[in-house]
Structures are given as structure tokens and as C-alpha cells.
ZADREN-64967 format. One line per 3 residues: number of its first residue (from 1); their letters; for each residue x, y, z of C-alpha. Coordinates in steps of 0.001 Angstrom, whole numbers, plus 500000, padded with zeros to 6 digits. Layout:
# ZADREN-64967
NUM> A> X Y Z | ...
***
This chain:
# ZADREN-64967
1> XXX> 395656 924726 532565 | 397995 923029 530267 | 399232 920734 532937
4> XXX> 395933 919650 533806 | 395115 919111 530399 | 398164 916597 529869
7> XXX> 396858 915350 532607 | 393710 914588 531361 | 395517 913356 528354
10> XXX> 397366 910971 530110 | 394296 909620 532258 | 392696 907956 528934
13> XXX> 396599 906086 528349 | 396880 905336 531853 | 393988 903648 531655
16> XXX> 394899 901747 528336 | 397812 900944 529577 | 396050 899058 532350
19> XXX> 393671 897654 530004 | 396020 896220 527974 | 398403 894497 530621
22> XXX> 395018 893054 532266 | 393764 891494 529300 | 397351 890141 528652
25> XXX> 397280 888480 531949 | 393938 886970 531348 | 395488 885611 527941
28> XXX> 398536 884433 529705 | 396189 882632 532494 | 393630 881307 529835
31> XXX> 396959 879848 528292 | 397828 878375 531306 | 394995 876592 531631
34> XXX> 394957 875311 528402 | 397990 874291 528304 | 398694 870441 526549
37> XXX> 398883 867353 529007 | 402083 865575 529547 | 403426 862853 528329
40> XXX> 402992 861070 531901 | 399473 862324 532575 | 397981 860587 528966
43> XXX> 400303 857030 529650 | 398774 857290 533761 | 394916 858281 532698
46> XXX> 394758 855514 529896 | 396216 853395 532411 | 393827 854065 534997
49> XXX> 390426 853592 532994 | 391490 850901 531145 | 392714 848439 534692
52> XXX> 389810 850350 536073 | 386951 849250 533604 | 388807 845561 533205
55> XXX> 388662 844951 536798 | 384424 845749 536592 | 384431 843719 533450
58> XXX> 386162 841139 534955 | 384052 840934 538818 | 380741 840472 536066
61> XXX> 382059 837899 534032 | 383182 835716 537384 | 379330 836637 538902
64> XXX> 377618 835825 536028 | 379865 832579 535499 | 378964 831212 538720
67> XXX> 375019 832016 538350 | 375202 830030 535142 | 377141 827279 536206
70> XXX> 375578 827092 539668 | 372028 826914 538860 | 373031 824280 536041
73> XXX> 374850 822371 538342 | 371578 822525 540883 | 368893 821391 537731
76> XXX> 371704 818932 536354 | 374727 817959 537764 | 377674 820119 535602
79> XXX> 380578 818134 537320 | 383471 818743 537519 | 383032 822156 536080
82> XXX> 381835 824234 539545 | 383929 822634 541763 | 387225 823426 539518
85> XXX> 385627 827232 539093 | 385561 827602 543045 | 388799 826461 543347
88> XXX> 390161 828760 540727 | 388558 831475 542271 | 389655 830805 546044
91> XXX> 393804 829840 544321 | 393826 833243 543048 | 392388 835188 545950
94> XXX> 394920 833385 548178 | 397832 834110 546352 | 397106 837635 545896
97> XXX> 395884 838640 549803 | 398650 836590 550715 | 401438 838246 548984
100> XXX> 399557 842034 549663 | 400166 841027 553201 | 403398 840578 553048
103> XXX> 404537 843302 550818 | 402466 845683 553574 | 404782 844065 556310
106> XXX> 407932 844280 554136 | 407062 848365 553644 | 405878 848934 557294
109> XXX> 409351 847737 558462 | 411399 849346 555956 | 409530 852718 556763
112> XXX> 409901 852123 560570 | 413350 851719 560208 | 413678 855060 558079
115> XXX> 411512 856583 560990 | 414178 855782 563669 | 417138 856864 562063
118> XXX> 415510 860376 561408 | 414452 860511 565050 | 418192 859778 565878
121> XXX> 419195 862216 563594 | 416782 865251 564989 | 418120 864339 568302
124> XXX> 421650 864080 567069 | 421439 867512 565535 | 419534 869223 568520
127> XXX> 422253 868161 570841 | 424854 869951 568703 | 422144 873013 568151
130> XXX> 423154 873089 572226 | 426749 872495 571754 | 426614 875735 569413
133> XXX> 424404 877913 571273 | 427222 877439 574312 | 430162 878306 572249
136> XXX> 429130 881186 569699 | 432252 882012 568424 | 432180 878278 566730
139> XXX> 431341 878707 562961 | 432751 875471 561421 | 430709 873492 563796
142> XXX> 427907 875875 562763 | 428628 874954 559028 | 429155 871307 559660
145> XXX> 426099 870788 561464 | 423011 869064 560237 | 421091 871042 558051
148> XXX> 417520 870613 556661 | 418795 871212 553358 | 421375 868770 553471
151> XXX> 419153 865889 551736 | 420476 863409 554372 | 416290 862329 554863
154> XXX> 416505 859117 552597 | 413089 859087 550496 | 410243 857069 551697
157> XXX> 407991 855892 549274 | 404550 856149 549461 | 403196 852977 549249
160> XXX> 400711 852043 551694 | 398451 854045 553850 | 395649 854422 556144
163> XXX> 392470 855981 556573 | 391707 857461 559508 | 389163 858102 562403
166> XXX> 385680 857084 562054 | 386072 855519 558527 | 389112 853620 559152
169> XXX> 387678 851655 562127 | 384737 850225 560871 | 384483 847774 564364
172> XXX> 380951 846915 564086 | 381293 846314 560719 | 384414 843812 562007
175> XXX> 382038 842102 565061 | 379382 841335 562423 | 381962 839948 559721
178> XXX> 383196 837909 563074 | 380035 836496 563814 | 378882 835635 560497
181> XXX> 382125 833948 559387 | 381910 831871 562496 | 378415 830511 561169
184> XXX> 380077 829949 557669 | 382999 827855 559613 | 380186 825936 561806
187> XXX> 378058 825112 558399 | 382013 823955 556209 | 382992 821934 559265
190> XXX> 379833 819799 559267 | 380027 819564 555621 | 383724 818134 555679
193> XXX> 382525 815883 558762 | 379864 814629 556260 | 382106 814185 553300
196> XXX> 385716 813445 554225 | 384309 809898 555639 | 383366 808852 551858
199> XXX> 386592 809867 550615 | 388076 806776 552625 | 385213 804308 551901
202> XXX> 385709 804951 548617 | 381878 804536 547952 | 380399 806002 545249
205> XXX> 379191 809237 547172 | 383393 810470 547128 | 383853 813714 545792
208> XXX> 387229 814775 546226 | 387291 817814 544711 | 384303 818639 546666
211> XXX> 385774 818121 549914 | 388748 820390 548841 | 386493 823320 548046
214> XXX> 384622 822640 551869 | 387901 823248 553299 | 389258 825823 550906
217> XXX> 386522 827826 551201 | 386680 828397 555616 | 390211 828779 555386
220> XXX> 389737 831986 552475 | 387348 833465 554684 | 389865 833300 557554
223> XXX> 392008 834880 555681 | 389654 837441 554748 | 388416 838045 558265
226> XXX> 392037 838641 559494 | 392914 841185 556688 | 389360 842979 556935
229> XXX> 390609 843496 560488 | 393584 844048 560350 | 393799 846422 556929
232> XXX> 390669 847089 555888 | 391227 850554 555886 | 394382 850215 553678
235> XXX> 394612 853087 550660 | 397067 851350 547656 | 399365 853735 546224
238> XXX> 401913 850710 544551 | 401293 848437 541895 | 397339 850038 540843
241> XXX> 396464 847877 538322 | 397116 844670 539769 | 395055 845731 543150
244> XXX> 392317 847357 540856 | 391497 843975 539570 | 392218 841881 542553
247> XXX> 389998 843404 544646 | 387394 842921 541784 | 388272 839398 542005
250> XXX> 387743 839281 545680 | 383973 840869 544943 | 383504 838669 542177
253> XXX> 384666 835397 544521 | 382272 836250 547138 | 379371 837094 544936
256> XXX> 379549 833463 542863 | 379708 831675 546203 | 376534 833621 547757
259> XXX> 375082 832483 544725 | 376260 829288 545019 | 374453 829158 548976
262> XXX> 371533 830473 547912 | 371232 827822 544914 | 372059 825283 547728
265> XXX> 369747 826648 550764 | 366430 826965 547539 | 367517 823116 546044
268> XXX> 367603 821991 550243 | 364216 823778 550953 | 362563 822832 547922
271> XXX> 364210 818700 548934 | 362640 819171 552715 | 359142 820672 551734
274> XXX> 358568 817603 549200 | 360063 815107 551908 | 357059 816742 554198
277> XXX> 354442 816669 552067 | 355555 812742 550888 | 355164 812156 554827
280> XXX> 352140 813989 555236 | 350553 811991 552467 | 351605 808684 554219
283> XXX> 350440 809953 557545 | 353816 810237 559034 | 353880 812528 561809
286> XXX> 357597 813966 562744 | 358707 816687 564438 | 362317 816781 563239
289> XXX> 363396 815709 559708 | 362355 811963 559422 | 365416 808872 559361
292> XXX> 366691 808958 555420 | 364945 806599 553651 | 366083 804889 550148
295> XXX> 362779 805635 549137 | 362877 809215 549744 | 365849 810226 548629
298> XXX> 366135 808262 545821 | 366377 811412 543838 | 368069 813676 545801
301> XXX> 372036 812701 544892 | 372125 815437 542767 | 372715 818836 543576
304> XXX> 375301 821791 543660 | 378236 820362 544588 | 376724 817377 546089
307> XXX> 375571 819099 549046 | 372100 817517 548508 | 373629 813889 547961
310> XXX> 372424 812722 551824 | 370828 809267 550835 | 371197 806399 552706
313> XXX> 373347 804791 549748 | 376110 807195 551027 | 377457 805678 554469
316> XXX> 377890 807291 557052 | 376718 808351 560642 | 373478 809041 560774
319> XXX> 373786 811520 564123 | 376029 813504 561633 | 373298 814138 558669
322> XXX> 370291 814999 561225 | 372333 817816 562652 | 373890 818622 559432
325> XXX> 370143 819218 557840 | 368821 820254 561170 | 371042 823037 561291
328> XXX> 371775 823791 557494 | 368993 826074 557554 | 370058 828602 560058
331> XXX> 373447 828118 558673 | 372938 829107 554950 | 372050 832980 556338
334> XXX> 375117 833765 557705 | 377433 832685 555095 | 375165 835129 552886
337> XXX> 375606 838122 555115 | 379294 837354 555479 | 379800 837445 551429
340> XXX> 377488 840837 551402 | 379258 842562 553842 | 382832 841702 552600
343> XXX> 381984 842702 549243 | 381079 846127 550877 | 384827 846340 552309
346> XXX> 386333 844990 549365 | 384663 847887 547281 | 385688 850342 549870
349> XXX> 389584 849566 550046 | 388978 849617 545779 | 387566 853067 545643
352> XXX> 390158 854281 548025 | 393077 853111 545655 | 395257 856103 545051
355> XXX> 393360 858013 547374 | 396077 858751 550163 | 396489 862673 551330
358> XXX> 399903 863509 550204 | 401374 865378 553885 | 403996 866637 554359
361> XXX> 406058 864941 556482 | 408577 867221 557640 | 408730 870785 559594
364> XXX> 411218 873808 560037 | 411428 874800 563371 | 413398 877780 564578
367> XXX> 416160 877623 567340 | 416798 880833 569240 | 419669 881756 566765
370> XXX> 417200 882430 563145 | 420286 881067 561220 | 419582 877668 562640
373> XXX> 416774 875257 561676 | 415638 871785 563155 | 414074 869698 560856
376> XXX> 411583 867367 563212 | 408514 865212 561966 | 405111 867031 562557
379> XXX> 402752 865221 564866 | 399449 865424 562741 | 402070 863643 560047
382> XXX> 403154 860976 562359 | 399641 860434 563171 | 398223 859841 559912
385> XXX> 401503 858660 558828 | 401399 854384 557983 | 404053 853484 560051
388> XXX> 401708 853851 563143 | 399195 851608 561305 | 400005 849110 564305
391> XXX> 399165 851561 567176 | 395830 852755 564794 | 395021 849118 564997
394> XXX> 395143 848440 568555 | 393651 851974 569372 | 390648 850942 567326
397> XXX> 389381 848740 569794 | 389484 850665 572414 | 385816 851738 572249
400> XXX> 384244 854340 575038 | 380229 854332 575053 | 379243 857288 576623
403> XXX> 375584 856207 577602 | 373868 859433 578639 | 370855 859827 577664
406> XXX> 370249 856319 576572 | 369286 854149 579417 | 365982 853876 579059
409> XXX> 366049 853133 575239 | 368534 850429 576215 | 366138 848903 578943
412> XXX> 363281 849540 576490 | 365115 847310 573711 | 365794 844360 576544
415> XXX> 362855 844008 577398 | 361837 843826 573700 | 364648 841478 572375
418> XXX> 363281 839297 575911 | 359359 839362 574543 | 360321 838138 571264
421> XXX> 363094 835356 571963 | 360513 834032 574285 | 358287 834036 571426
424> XXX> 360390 832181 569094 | 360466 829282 571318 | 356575 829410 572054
427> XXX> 355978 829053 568111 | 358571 826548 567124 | 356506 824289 570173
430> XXX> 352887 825273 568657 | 354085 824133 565128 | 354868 820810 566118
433> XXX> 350726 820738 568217 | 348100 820587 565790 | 345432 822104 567981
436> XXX> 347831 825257 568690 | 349357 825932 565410 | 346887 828661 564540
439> XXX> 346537 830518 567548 | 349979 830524 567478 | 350914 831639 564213
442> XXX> 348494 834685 564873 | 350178 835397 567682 | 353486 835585 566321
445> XXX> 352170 837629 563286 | 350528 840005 565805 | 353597 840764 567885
448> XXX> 355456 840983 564821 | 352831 843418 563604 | 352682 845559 566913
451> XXX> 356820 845625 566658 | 357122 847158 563244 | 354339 849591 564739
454> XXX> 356320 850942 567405 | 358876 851086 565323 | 357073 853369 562761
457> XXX> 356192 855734 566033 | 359793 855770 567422 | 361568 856401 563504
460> XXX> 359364 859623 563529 | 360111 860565 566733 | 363768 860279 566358
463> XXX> 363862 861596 563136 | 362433 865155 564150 | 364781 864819 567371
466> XXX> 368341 863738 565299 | 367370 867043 562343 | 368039 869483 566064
469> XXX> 371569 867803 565649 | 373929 869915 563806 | 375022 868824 560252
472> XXX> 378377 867278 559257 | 380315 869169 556528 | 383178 866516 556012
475> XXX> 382756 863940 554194 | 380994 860745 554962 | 381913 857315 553544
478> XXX> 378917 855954 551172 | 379091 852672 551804 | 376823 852375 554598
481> XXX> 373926 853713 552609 | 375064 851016 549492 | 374591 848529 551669
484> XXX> 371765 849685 552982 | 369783 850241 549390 | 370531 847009 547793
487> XXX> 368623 845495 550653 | 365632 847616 549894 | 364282 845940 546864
490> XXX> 364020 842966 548494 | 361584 843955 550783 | 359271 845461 547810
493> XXX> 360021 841748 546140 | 358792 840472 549342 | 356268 842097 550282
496> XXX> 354459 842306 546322 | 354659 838562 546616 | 353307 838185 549988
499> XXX> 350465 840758 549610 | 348726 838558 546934 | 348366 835384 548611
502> XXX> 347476 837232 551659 | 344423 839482 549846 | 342903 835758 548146
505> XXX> 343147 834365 551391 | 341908 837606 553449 | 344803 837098 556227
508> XXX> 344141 840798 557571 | 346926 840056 560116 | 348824 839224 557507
511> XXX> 348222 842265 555714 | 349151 844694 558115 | 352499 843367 558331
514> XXX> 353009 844056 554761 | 352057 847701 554985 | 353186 848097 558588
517> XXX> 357233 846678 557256 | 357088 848445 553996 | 356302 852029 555587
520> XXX> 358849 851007 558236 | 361972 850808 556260 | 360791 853404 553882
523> XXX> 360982 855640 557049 | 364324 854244 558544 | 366311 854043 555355
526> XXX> 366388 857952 554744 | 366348 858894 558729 | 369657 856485 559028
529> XXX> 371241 858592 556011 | 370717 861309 556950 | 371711 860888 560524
532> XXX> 374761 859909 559876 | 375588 863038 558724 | 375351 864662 561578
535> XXX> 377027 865407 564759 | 376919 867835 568222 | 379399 870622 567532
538> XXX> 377681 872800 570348 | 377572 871841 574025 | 374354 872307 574485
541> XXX> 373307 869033 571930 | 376328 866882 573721 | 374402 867990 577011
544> XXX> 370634 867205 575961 | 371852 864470 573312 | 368542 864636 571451
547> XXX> 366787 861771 570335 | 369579 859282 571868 | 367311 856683 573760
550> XXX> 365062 856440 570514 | 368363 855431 568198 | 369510 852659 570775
553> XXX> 365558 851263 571027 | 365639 850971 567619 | 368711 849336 567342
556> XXX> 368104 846160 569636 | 364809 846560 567724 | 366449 845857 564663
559> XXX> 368702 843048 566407 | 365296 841595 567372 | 363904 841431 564192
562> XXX> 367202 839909 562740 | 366899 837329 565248 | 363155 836816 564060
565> XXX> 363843 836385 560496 | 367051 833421 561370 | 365250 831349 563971
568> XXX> 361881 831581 562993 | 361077 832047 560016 | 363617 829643 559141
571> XXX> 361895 826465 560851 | 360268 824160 557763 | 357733 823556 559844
574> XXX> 356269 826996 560055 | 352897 826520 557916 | 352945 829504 555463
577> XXX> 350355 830478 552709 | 352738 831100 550775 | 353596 827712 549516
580> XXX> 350300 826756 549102 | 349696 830202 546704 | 352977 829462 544471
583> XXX> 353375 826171 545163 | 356948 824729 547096 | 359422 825331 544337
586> XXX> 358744 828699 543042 | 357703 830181 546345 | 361278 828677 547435
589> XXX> 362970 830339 545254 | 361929 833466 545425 | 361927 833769 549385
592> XXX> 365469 832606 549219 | 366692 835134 547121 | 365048 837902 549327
595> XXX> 365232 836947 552740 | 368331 837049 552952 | 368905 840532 552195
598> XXX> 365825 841330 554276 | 368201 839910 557098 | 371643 841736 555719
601> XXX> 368919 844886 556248 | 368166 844649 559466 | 371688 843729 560815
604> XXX> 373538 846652 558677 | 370506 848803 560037 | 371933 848332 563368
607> XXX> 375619 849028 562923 | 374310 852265 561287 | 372579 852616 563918
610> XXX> 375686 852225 567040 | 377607 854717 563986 | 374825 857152 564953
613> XXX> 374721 856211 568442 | 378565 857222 569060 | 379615 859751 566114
616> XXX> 376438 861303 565483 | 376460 862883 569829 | 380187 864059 569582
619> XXX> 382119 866647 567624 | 383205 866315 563915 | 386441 865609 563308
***
């Protein structure tokens, strides 16, 4: 009884005892956590937000710049002031891109290098790992071997690296940059051809520092094109602060000069409406811009950057400035959507600075004696490591469509893209016929009507069929659905402006296109979100491949529309209400700010679209 009573005793001191050491852990673990930062840590996170909120600072003071000085320049000529700004801009972005390219070469082939000798090593020391294992009884060669823990690895520092899989190629992304800059070279090269000749006549029309810009400018965006393709999915791990505000200086470059084209294409549409309506009013019936009269242009030698300056004071060919403001129209759009979309990359390789997965590099593998290790790289490390950044890049475009399941979306879309090319053409040949111009107007409102229709029908319908798909728990770049959303207010801008001129004038046609657009892309946008985060982890989705036909109808859909808005609505001879409502100059400006991201819309909408088309049907990664 007496032992089970000091028993008991002891059960309440047991007890304490574990009490006690359990809240002393929980002290020691609280302490832990609260334990004062380094020295390093405070120097590296003032570091970090300070570059960091400098480099936004400093991409708003070079975008708000160039507004201000652009749209001076366009209402009174500010020269030489805009002309020295682009040039300051394009001189720094060269310099930088320039030298980031060759620092990434310098460290790719010192870490090659590295790579080879510790292949030569592994195989070095695995041959003697077999000269060993045949003679047993050796145990200095066993001691002078190669051993992991010899340090004989040199250290490889982590510079530069890559992201991987389906956020580091980005190829659609790459086409469309492709295509757009090779509008932006088309509209520069027509400009020089215009220019250069006035620089030798020495007429009063020479603007050299213009003519540097027009050939500065192509040659950046070159430059930009070949390092979006070839790096674009570079992570920075060297030199932070300097990249962090780079990079904003690349956003903040391509943001002043698509405000500088859109101040151009507004002052150039606002210059051909009033050259129309000066023509109409003296009866003058033309189907192309007119021959440049002194009388005309008397006025219009001012402009941004002298892009306007097309008089017939200025010699010069007139073959070159018909095609020049013939085609500056259809031009002025893709140098817009090239500036958009590489300030989308630009912020991408900027949020990923300092973001590279620190991997192990190295693994211990056993030989058949335990006492014996091989040190060899691991494949997933070689893999993700950058010194294959040159087999990534090549790999990347190597593309493999797997097209089951979508034929008859795809044949669907053809035909589509087909109807409304064909249309195109009919209405820029009805404009220019005075007893067809409203039956063909209608028409091409209707079809464009009954398209954004379908389109409403087929976004439902895929949208229930993509939620069957299964959802994607790793993460998903955002940058698809930025570029998406900026593009979205410009269609409420839009449309608010085009539904009150079309309610005074009761254009009911024109009214259902309103609604029928707005409801569309208020129905895409979220459907393309959220399909993106998805994929087929089970067979039985990669069999059926749900709603597949309906996401490539909708994106030659989108193509079509694209198309639509560059060729057509483009023409100045389209008659639009519009003008008439607002008058040429304001209704000018505002469709030229919106438009154009109207047309970024629909051309992102479709990459997102092929993204969904060929991740969204396969496993996660």
C-alpha cells in the first residue's frame, strides 16, 4: 500500500516534471523565433525596397515625361526636347541589354567549363572505384581516391538562371512579339525612306535628330526581340539593383514611345479627316488620299517629331508619301501591341529577380563497398540547371499539337476567318460607291453582330465543358491575366462612348454590337482565367478532351476579330457616326487611345487561348 502510494506521489511530479520541460521548450522555440535579424538581413531588405521602389518611381517619371512632352510636342512643336528624350531613353536601354547579354554569355561559359571538368572528374574517380573493387587489399589507393568530401568541386556561382516548362517558353507570346515588331520595322523603314532624302537636300524639312531616333528606335526593338527570345525567361540573381531598375527603364522606354504612336496615329487621323472633309466641301471625289497640295497642308509641318511634316514644301518622291500615309494607318497598331506585350515580359523577368530555386546540385551515390561514395550531378539538377539554357532554348520550339478532339472547331474557325476576310474587302469597295455604302456598312455591322453572338453561345458552352477539367495546384504565372485586364477598360471606354451616339441616332444594329461585345468579353475574360488553371490529370479527360473544339473556334474567332479591328476599321473612309456625334478631333482621340487595346485584347485572347489549347488537355507538371 505504501508503494502504491509513492507511487501516486510520484505521478503528480512526473507530471510536473513534464510540464515544466514542455513549457521550457515552448519558451526556447518562442525565443527562437524571435530571435534579432542579422546584420546582413537589415543591409539586404533596405536594399531591396529601396532599388525596388526607385526602379517604380523611376518607370513613372520616364511615362509621365513622355506623355507631357509628347502631347506638347503634337499641339506645339517642343523641339529638340522629344527627340533628345527618345534618344536618351533608347542609349541607355542599349547599353544595359547589351552588356546583360554578354555577362550571361561570359557566366554560361565559365559554368560549362566547371560542368566538364566535374564530369571528368566523376568519371575519373569511378574508374578507380573499379580499380579498387578488383584489388581489395589496396587501402592507400582507397585513401587517395576522390572523395566527395574532398572540396575539389570549385564553387559555381549562382548567377543566372532559368525558368522552366510552360512559363519559360512563352512561344506564342514570341510569334506575336515577331509579327508585331516586323510591322514596327515596315512603318521606321518608310519613315527613314521619307526623311533621310531631306537630310541631303538640306531643305528646310531636315531633321537630323529625327532621322536618328527612326533608325534607333527598329534597331532597339531588334534587340529586344532577340533577347525576349532568347532569355526571356532569365531569373537575375547578380547585380539586383542595377537589373531592378533597368528593367523599369525598359517598361518605362516602351510605354513613352506607345505614347508617342498613339499621339502620332490621333494628330495623323485628326490631319486626314479634315483633309476629307476640305475635299468634300470642294466636291473632290478620291478614293485614296488626294496628291499633297500647298494649300492643304499648309498647316500640317508640325507635329510629334515631324512625322506630320508631309507638305509639298518638303521634296521628295511623291510614290514614297502616298504609301507612307496609305499604310501609316495599319502600321501605327502593331508598333502599339509590340510595346504592350514587351512591357508584359519585361515585368515578368523583373518580378522573377532573385527568384531562382536554390537545388542542389550534387548527389551521394553508393558503390557496392558502403565505405565508398560517388559524387555525380543529379539529373532533375542538370535539367533545371542554366548551363543547359542553350538546349532549353532550342527544345522550346519544338512544339507537338496533339489535335484530337479539335478538328471540327478548327474547320469551324476557317471557314469563319474565310467569311469575314472576304468581308473586309467587300466593305473597303462599298465605301468608295455612294449608292452601296449603306447597305454595306449594315452588312458588316450585322456579321460583326452575329460573330460576337456565336461567340457568347460557344464561351458558355466551353466554359461548363473546361470546369469537368481537373484543377491545377501549381502555380500559374499572372501575367496572362494582367495583360488581359488592362485591355478591359477599354472596351467599357468604348463601348460608353459608342452607345450614345448610337441611342440619338437609333442605329439598333449598332446597338446590339455594343451589348452583344460587352457581354462577350465579360464572359471570356474570367472563362480564359480560369482555364488556364487547369489541366487532365486522369485519362479519362486526355481521352474525351472536353470542350477542346470550342477553345480552338474561339481562338481563330478571336484572330478574326483582330483582323477586323486592323483592316477595317482602320480605313478613313469608313463613314462612322461617331465623328459626326463628337466631332473629328475628340472622337479621334479617344478611339485611338482604346482601340488599340481593344486589338492587344483580342490577340492576347488567343495566345491564352493555344496556352489552354495545349497545357490545359495534358498533365501538370
Amino acid at each position: 500500500m505504501l508503494d502504491i502510494l509513492n507511487e501516486n506521489n510520484q505521478l503528480p511530479n512526473l507530471h510536473h516534471q513534464q510540464a515544466i520541460n514542455l513549457d521550457f521548450q515552448c519558451q526556447s522555440h518562442d525565443e527562437k523565433n524571435n530571435e534579432g535579424s542579422t546584420t546582413k538581413e537589415k543591409i539586404k531588405m533596405t536594399r531591396q525596397f529601396s532599388t525596388t521602389i526607385f526602379a517604380i518611381c523611376y518607370a513613372m517619371f520616364l511615362t509621365m515625361f513622355s506623355a507631357i512632352v509628347f502631347v506638347s510636342d503634337a499641339v506645339n512643336s517642343q523641339r529638340p526636347i522629344p527627340q533628345i528624350f527618345c534618344i536618351f531613353m533608347l542609349t541607355v536601354g542599349f547599353c544595359y541589354f547589351i552588356y546583360l547579354y554578354i555577362d550571361i554569355r561570359i557566366h554560361s561559359t565559365r559554368v560549362k567549363k566547371s560542368i566538364f571538368e566535374r564530369e571528368e572528374r566523376i568519371k575519373e574517380y569511378e574508374r578507380q572505384i573499379l580499380r579498387v573493387d578488383e584489388n581489395r587489399n589496396s587501402q592507400l589507393q582507397r585513401q587517395t581516391s576522390f572523395s566527395p568530401t574532398s572540396n575539389q568541386f570549385p564553387s559555381i556561382p549562382h548567377n543566372y538562371c532559368f525558368v522552366t516548362g510552360r512559363h519559360g517558353e512563352l512561344l506564342y507570346l514570341k510569334i506575336g512579339a515577331t509579327f508585331f515588331c516586323f510591322g514596327l520595322l515596315v512603318h521606321s523603314f518608310l519613315s527613314l525612306a521619307y526623311n533621310i532624302p531631306h537630310i541631303f537636300n538640306g531643305t528646310d524639312c531636315q531633321d537630323l535628330l529625327k532621322v536618328i531616333v527612326d533608325f534607333m528606335f527598329p534597331v532597339y526593338s531588334l534587340l529586344m526581340l532577340f533577347f525576349i527570345f532568347k532569355y526571356c525567361s532569365v531569373v537575375i540573381n547578380t547585380k539586383q539593383w542595377l537589373a531592378r531598375i533597368m528593367l523599369m527603364h525598359a517598361i518605362g522606354t516602351q510605354l513613352g514611345f506607345w505614347i508617342l504612336t498613339i499621339v502620332t496615329e490621333t494628330t495623323d487621323a485628326i490631319i486626314s479627316k479634315r483633309i476629307k472633309n476640305e475635299l468634300k466641301n470642294k466636291s473632290e471625289i478620291a478614293t485614296t488620299l488626294p496628291t499633297f497640295t500647298t494649300e492643304i497642308f499648309e498647316e500640317t509641318s508640325e507635329g510629334p517629331l515631324g512625322l506630320n511634316s508631309l507638305s509639298t514644301d518638303c521634296p521628295g518622291p511623291l510614290e514614297i508619301k502616298q504609301l507612307y500615309r496609305n499604310l501609316e494607318p495599319y502600321l501605327y497598331p502593331f508598333i502599339i501591341e509590340y510595346c504592350i506585350l514587351s512591357v508584359g515580359i519585361f515585368y515578368m523577368i523583373w518580378s522573377n529577380i532573385n527568384k531562382c530555386p536554390k537545388r542542389e546540385f550534387l548527389k551521394v551515390r553508393k558503390s557496392s563497398d558502403s565505405s565508398m561514395a560517388i559524387v555525380a550531378l543529379t539529373d532533375a539538377a542538370r535539367n533545371s540547371f542554366e548551363l543547359k539554357h542553350e538546349t532549353q532554348y532550342s527544345s522550346s520550339f519544338v512544339v507537338h499539337a496533339d489535335c484530337h478532339a479539335a478538328s471540327r472547331g478548327l474547320f469551324a474557325g476557317l471557314i469563319l476567318m474565310i467569311i469575314k476576310i472576304v468581308l473586309i474587302i467587300i466593305s473597303h469597295i462599298t465605301v468608295t460607291l455612294p449608292d452601296y455604302t449603306a447597305a454595306g456598312l449594315i452588312v458588316d455591322r450585322s456579321f460583326e453582330f452575329a460573330i460576337l453572338l456565336i461567340m457568347i453561345i460557344t464561351t458558355i458552352l466551353a466554359y461548363c465543358q473546361t470546369s469537368k477539367l481537373d484543377v491545377n495546384k501549381h502555380s500559374i504565372s499572372k501575367l496572362d491575366d494582367v495583360l488581359l485586364l488592362i485591355a478591359v477598360p477599354a472596351f467599357f471606354s468604348e463601348s460608353i462612348f459608342s452607345f450614345v451616339p448610337a441611342i440619338y441616332n437609333g442605329s439598333v444594329v449598332n446597338i446590339l454590337c455594343i451589348v452583344a461585345q460587352l457581354t462577350q468579353i465579360l464572359i471570356q475574360t474570367p472563362w480564359i482565367i480560369d482555364a488556364l488553371r487547369r489541366c487532365s490529370n486522369t485519362k479519362e479527360t486526355r481521352r474525351i478532351k472536353p470542350g477542346k473544339a470550342l477553345v480552338t473556334f474561339l481562338t481563330i474567332a478571336n484572330v478574326a476579330l483582330w483582323i477586323y479591328y486592323t483592316f477595317s476599321v482602320k480605313s478613313p473612309e469608313i463613314i462612322d457616326e461617331r465623328y459626326e456625334f463628337y466631332g473629328d478631333r475628340l472622337w479621334s482621340i479617344l478611339n485611338h487611345l482604346s482601340l488599340p487595346l481593344i486589338m492587344f485584347y483580342r490577340f492576347h485572347s488567343s495566345v491564352c487561348l493555344v496556352d489552354i489549347w495545349k497545357h490545359s488537355y495534358e498533365k501538370s507538371e
